[in-house]
MMTF fields as JSON, N, C-alpha, C and O atoms, coordinates in Angstrom:
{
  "mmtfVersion": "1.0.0",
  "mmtfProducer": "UNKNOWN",
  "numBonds": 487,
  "numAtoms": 488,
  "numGroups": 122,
  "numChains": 1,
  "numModels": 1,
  "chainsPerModel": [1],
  "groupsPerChain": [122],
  "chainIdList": ["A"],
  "bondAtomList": [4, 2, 8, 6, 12, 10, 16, 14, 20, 18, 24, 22, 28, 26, 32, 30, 36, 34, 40, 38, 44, 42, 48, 46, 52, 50, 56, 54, 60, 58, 64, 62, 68, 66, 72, 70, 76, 74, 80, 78, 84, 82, 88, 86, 92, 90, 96, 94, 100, 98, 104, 102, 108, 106, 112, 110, 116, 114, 120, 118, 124, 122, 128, 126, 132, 130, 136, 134, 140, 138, 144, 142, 148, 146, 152, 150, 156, 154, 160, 158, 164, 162, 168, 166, 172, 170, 176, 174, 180, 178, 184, 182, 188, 186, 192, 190, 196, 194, 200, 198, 204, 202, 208, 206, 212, 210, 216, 214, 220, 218, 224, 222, 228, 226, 232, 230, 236, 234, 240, 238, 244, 242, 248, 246, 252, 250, 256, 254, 260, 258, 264, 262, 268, 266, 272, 270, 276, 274, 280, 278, 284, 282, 288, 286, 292, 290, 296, 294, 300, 298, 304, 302, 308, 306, 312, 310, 316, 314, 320, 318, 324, 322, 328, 326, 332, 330, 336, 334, 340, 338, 344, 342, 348, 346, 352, 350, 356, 354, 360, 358, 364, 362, 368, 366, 372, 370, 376, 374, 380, 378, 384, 382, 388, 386, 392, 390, 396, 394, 400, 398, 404, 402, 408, 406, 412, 410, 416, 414, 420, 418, 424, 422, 428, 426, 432, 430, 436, 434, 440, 438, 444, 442, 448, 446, 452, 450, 456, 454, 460, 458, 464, 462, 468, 466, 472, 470, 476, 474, 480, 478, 484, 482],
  "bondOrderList": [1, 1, 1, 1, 1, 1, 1, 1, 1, 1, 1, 1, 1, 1, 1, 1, 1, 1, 1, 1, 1, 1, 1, 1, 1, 1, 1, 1, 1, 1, 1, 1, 1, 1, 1, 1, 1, 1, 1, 1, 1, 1, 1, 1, 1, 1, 1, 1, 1, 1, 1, 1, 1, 1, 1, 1, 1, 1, 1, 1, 1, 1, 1, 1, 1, 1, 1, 1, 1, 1, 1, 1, 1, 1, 1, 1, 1, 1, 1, 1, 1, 1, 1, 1, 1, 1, 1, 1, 1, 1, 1, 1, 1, 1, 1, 1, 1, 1, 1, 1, 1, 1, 1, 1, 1, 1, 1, 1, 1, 1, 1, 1, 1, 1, 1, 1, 1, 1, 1, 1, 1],
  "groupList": [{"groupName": "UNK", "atomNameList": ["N", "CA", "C", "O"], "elementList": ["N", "C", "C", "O"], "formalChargeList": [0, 0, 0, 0], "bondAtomList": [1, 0, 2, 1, 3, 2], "bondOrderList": [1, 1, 2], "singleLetterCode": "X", "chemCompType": "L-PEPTIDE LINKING"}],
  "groupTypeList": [0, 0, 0, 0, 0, 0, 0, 0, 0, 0, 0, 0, 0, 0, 0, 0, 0, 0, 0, 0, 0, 0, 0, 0, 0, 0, 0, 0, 0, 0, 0, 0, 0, 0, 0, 0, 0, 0, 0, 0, 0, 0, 0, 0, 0, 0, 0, 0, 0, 0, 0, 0, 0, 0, 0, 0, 0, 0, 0, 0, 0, 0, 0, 0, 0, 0, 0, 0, 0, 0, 0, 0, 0, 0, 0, 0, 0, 0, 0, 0, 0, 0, 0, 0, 0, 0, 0, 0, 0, 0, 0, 0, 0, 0, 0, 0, 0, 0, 0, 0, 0, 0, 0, 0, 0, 0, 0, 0, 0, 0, 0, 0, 0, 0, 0, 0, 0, 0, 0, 0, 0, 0],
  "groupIdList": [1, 2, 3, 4, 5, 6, 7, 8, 9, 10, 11, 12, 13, 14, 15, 16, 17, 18, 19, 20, 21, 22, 23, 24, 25, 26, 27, 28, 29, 30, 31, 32, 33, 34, 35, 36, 37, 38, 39, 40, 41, 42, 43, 44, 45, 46, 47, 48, 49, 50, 51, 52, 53, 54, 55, 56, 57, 58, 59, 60, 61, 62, 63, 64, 65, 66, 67, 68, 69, 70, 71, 72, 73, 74, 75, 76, 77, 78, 79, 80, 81, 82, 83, 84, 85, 86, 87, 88, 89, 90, 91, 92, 93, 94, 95, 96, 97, 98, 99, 100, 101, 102, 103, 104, 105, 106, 107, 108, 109, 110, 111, 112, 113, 114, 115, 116, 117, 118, 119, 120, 121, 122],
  "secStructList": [7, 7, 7, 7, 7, 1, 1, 7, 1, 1, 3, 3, 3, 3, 7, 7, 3, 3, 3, 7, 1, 7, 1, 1, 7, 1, 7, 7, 4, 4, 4, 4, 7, 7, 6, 6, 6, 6, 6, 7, 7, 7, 1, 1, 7, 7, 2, 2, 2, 2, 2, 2, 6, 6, 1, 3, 3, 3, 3, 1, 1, 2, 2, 2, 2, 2, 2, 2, 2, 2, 2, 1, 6, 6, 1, 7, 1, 3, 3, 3, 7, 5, 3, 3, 3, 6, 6, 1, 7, 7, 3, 3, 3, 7, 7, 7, 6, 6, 1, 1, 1, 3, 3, 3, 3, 3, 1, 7, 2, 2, 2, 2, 2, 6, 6, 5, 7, 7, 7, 3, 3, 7],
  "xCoordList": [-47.807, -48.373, -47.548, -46.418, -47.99, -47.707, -47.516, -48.472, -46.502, -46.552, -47.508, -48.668, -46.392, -46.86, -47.37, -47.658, -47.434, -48.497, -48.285, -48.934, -47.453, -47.664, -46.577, -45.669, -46.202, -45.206, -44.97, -43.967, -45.957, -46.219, -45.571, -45.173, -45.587, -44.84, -46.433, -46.532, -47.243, -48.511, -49.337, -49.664, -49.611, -50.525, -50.19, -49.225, -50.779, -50.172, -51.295, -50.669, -51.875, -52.64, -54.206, -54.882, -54.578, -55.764, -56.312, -55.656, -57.56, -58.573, -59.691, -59.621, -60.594, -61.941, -62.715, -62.368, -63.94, -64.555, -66.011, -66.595, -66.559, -67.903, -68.839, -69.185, -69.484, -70.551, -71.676, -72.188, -72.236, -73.072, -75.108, -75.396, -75.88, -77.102, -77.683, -78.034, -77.77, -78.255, -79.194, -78.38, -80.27, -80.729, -80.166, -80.218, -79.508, -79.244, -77.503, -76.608, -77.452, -75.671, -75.645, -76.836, -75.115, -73.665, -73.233, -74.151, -72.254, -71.607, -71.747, -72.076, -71.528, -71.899, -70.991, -70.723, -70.579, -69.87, -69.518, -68.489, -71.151, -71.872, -70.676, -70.272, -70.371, -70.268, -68.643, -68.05, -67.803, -66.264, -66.123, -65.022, -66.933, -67.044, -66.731, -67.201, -65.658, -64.921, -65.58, -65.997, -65.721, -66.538, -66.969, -68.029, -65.805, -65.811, -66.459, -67.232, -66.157, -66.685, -68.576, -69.505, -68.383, -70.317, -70.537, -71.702, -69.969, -70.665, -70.47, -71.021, -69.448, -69.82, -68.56, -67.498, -68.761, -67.706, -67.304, -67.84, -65.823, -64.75, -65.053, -65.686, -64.296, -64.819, -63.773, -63.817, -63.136, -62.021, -61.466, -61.542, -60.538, -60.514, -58.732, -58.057, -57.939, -56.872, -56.35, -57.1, -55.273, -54.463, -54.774, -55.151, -54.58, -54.382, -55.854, -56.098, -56.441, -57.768, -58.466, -58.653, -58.773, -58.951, -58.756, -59.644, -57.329, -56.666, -57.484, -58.187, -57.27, -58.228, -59.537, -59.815, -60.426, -61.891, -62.046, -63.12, -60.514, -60.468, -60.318, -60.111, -60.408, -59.948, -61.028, -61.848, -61.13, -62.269, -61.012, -59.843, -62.055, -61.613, -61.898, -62.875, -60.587, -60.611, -59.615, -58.698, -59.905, -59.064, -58.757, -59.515, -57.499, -56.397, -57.098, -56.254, -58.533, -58.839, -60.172, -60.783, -61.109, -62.437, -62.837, -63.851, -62.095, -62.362, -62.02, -62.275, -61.371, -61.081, -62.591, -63.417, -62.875, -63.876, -65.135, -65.779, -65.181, -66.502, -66.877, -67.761, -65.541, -65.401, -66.25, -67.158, -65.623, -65.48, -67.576, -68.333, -67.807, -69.29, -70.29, -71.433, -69.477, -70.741, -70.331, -71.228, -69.757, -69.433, -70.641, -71.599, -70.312, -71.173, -71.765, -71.024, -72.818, -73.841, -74.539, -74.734, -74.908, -74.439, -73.465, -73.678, -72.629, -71.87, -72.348, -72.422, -72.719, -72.99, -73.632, -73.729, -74.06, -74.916, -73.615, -73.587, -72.932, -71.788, -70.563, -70.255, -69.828, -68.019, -67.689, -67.993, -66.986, -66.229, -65.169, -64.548, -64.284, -63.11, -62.252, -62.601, -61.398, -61.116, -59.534, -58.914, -58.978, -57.396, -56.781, -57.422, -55.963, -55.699, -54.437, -53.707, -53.784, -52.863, -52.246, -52.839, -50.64, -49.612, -50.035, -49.074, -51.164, -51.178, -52.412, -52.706, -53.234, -54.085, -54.028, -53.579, -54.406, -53.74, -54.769, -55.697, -54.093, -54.881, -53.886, -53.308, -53.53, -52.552, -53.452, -54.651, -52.497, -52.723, -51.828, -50.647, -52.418, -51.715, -51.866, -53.052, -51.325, -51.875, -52.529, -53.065, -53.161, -53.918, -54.555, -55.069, -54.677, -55.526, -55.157, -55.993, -53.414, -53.485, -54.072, -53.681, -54.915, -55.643, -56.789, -57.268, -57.33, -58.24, -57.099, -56.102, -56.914, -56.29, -56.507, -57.649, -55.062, -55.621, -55.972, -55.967, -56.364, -56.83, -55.8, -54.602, -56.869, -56.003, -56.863, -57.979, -56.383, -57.303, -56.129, -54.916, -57.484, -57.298, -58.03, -59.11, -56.753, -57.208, -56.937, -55.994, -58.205, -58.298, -59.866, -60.916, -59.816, -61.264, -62.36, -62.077, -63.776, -64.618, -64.616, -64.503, -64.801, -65.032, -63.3, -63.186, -62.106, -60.946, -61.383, -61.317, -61.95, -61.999, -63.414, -63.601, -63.931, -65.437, -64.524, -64.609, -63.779, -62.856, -61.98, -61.601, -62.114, -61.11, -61.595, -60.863, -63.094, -63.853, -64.064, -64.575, -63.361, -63.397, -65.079, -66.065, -64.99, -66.1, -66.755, -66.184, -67.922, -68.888, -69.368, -69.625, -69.882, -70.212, -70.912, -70.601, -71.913, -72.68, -72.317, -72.131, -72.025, -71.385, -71.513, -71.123],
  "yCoordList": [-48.349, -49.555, -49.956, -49.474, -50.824, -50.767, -52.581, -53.355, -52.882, -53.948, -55.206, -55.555, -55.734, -56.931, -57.938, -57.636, -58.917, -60.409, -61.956, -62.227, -62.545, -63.134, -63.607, -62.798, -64.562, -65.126, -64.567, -63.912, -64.798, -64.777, -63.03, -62.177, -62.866, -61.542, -61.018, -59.81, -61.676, -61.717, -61.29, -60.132, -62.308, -62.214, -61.24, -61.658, -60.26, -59.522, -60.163, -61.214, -60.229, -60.305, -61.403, -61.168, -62.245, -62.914, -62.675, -62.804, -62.303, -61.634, -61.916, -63.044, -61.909, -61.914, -60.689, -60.095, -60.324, -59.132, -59.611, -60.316, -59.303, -59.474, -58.648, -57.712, -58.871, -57.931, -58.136, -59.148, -56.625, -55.746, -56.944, -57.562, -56.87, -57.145, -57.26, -56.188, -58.302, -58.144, -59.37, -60.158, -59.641, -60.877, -61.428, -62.65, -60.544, -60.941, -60.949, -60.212, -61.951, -61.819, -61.132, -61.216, -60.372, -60.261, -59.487, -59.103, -59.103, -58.245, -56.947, -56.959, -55.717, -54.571, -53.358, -53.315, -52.38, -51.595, -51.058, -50.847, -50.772, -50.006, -51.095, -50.628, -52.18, -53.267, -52.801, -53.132, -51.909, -51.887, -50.291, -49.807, -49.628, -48.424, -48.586, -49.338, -47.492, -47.508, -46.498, -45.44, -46.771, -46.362, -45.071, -44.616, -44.279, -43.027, -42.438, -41.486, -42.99, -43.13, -42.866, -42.13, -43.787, -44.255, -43.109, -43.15, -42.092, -40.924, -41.243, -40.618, -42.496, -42.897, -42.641, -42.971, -41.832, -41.357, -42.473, -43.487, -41.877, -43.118, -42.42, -41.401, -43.437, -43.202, -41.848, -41.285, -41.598, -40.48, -40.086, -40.735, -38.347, -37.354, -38.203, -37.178, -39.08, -39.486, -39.697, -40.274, -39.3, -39.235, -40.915, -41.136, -41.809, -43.014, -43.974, -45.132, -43.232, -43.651, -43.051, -43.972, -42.137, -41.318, -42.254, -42.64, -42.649, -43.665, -44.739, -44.963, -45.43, -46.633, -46.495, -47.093, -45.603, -45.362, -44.844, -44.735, -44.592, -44.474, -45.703, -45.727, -46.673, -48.226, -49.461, -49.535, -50.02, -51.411, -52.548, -52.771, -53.218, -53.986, -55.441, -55.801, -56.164, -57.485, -58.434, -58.063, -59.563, -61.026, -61.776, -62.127, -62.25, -62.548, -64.357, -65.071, -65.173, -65.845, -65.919, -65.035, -67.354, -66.801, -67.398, -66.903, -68.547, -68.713, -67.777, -68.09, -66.471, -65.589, -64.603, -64.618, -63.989, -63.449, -63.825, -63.101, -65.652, -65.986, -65.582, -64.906, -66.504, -66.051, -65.022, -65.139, -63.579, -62.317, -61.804, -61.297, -62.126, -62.326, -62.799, -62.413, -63.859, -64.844, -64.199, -63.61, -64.227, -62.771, -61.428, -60.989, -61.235, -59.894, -59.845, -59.308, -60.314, -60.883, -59.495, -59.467, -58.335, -56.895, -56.755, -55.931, -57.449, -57.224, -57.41, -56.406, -58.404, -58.997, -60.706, -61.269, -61.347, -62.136, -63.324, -64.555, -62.608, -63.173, -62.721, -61.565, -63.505, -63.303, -63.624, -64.639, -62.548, -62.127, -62.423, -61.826, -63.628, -63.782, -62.497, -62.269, -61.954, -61.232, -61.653, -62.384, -61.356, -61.588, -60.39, -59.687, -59.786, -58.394, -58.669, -59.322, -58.096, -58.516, -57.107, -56.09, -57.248, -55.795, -55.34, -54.901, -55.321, -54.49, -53.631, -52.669, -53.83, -53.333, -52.364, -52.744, -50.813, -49.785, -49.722, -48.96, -51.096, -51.118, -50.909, -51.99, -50.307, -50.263, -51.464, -51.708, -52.119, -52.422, -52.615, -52.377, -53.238, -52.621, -54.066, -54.089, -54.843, -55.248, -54.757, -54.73, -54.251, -53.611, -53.955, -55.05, -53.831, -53.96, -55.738, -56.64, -55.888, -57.231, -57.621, -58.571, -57.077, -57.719, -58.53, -59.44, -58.364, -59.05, -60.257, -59.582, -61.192, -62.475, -62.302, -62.292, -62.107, -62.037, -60.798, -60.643, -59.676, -58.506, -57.655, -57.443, -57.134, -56.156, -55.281, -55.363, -54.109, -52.625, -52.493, -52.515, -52.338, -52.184, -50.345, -49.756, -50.119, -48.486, -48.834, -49.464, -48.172, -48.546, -48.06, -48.544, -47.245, -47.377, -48.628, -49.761, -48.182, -49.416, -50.514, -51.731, -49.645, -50.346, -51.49, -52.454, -50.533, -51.564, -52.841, -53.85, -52.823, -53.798, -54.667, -55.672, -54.517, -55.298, -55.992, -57.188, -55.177, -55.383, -57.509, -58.453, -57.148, -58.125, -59.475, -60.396, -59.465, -60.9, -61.829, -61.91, -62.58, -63.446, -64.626, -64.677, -65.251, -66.713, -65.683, -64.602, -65.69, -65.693, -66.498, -67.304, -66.861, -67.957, -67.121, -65.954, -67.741, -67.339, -67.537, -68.747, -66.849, -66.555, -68.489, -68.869],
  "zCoordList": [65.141, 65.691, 66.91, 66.983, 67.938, 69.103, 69.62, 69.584, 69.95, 70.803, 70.156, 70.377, 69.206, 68.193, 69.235, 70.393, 68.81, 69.443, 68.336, 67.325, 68.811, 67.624, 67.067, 67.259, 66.442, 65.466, 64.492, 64.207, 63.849, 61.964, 61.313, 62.106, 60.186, 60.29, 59.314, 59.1, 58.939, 58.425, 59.624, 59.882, 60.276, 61.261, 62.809, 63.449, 63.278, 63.688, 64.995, 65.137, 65.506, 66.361, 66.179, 65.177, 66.893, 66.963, 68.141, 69.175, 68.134, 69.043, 69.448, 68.962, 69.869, 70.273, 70.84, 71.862, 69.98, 70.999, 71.352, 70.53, 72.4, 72.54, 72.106, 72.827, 70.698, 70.674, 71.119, 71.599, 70.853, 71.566, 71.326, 70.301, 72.407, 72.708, 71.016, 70.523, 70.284, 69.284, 68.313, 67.833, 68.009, 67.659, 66.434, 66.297, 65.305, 64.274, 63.838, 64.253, 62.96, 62.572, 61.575, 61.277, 60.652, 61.006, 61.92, 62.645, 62.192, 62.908, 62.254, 61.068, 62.898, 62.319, 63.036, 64.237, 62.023, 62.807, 63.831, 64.473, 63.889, 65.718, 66.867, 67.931, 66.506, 67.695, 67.818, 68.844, 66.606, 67.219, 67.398, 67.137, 67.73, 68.287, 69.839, 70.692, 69.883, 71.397, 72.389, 71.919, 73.876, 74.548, 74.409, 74.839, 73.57, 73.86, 72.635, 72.742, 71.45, 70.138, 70.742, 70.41, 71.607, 72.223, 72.967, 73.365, 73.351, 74.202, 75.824, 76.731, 75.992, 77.409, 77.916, 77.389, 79.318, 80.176, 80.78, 81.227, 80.651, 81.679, 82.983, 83.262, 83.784, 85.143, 85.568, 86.662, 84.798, 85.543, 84.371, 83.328, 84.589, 83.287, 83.479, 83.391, 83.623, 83.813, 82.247, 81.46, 81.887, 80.619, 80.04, 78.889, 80.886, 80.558, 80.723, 80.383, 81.201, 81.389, 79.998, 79.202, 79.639, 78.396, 77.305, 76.544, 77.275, 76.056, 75.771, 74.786, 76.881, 76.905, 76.239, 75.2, 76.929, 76.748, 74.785, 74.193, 74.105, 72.781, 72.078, 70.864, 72.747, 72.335, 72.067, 72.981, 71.47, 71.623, 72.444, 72.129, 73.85, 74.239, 73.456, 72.8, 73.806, 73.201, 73.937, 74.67, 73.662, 74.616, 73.849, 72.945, 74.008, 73.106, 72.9, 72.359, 73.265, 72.857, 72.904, 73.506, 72.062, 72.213, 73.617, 74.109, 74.457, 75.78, 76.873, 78.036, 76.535, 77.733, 77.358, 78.271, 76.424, 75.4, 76.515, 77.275, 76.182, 76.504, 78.39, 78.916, 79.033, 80.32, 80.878, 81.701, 80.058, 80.499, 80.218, 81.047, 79.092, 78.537, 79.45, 79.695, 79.955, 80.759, 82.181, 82.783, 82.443, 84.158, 83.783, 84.42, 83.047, 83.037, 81.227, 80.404, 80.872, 80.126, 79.46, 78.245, 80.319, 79.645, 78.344, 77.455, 78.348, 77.23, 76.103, 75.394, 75.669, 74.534, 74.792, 75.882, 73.243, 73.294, 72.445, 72.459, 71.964, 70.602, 70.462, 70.752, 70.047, 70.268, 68.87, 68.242, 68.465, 67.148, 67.241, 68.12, 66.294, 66.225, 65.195, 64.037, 65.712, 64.808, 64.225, 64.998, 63.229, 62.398, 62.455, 61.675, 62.896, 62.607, 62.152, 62.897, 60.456, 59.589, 59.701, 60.059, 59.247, 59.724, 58.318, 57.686, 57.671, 56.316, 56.879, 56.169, 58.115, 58.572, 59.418, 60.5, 59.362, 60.313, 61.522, 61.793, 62.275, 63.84, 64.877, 64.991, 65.461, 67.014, 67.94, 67.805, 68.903, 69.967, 70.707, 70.452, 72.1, 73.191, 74.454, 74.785, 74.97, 76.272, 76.823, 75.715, 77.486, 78.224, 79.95, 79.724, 80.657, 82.01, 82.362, 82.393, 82.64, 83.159, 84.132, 84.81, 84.319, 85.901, 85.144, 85.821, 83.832, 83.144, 82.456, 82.199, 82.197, 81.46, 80.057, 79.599, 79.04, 77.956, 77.293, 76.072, 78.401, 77.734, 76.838, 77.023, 75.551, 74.682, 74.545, 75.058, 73.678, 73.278, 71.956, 71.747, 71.239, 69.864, 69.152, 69.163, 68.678, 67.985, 66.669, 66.19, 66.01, 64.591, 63.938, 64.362, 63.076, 62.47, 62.456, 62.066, 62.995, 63.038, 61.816, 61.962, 60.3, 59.577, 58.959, 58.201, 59.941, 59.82, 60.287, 59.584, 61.773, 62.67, 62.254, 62.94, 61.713, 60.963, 59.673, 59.395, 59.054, 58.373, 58.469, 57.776, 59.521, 60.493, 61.018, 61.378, 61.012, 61.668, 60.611, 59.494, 61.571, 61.01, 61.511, 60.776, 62.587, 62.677, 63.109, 62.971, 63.658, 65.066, 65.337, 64.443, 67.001, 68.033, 68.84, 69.076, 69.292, 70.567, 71.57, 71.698, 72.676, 74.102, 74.601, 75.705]
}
């Protein structure tokens, strides 16, 4: 595991992800599948670019989450709070400071479904 977040020796990380175009709740696995998981090429064969594209993006609140949602509305319709606890085998990482907030989380889907907590509409 990689680069804690956080106080608590419980709570390892609090998150937000935007899921995917969808009319109904709950949340569903399909939504913490990482780009690459999805068949979709990163923009470049780069070691560190690769990594990423193995990762689900997420923002360290649900107002950076929503921000990022309502910029580009493609994303998703709904924002998943997620809990991620050090008994849970998720890595993360800071990721892409040029986004506020941003993280990338590695971890099996059904860990990270595992993990939501509220949902809210964008």
């Amino acid at each position: 595991m990689c680069c804690g977040y956080g106080s608590s020796s419980t709570l390892r990380l609090r998150a937000a992800n935007v899921l995917s175009h969808r009319e109904n709740q709950p949340p569903a696995m399909e939504d913490f599948y990482a780009y690459q998981a999805l068949g979709i090429q990163p923009l470049n064969a780069e070691p560190a670019t690769l990594r990423l594209a193995s990762g689900v993006s997420v923002y360290a609140t649900i107002t950076q989450a929503r921000r990022r949602a309502r910029a580009m509305p493609w994303l998703g319709r709904y924002l998943a709070s997620l809990e991620i606890h050090e008994d849970r085998p998720i890595a993360y990482e800071r990721t892409d400071r040029r986004a506020r907030g941003h993280f990338s989380l590695w971890g099996e889907p059904a860990e990270l479904l595992a993990s939501v907590g509220i949902v809210v509409p964008v």
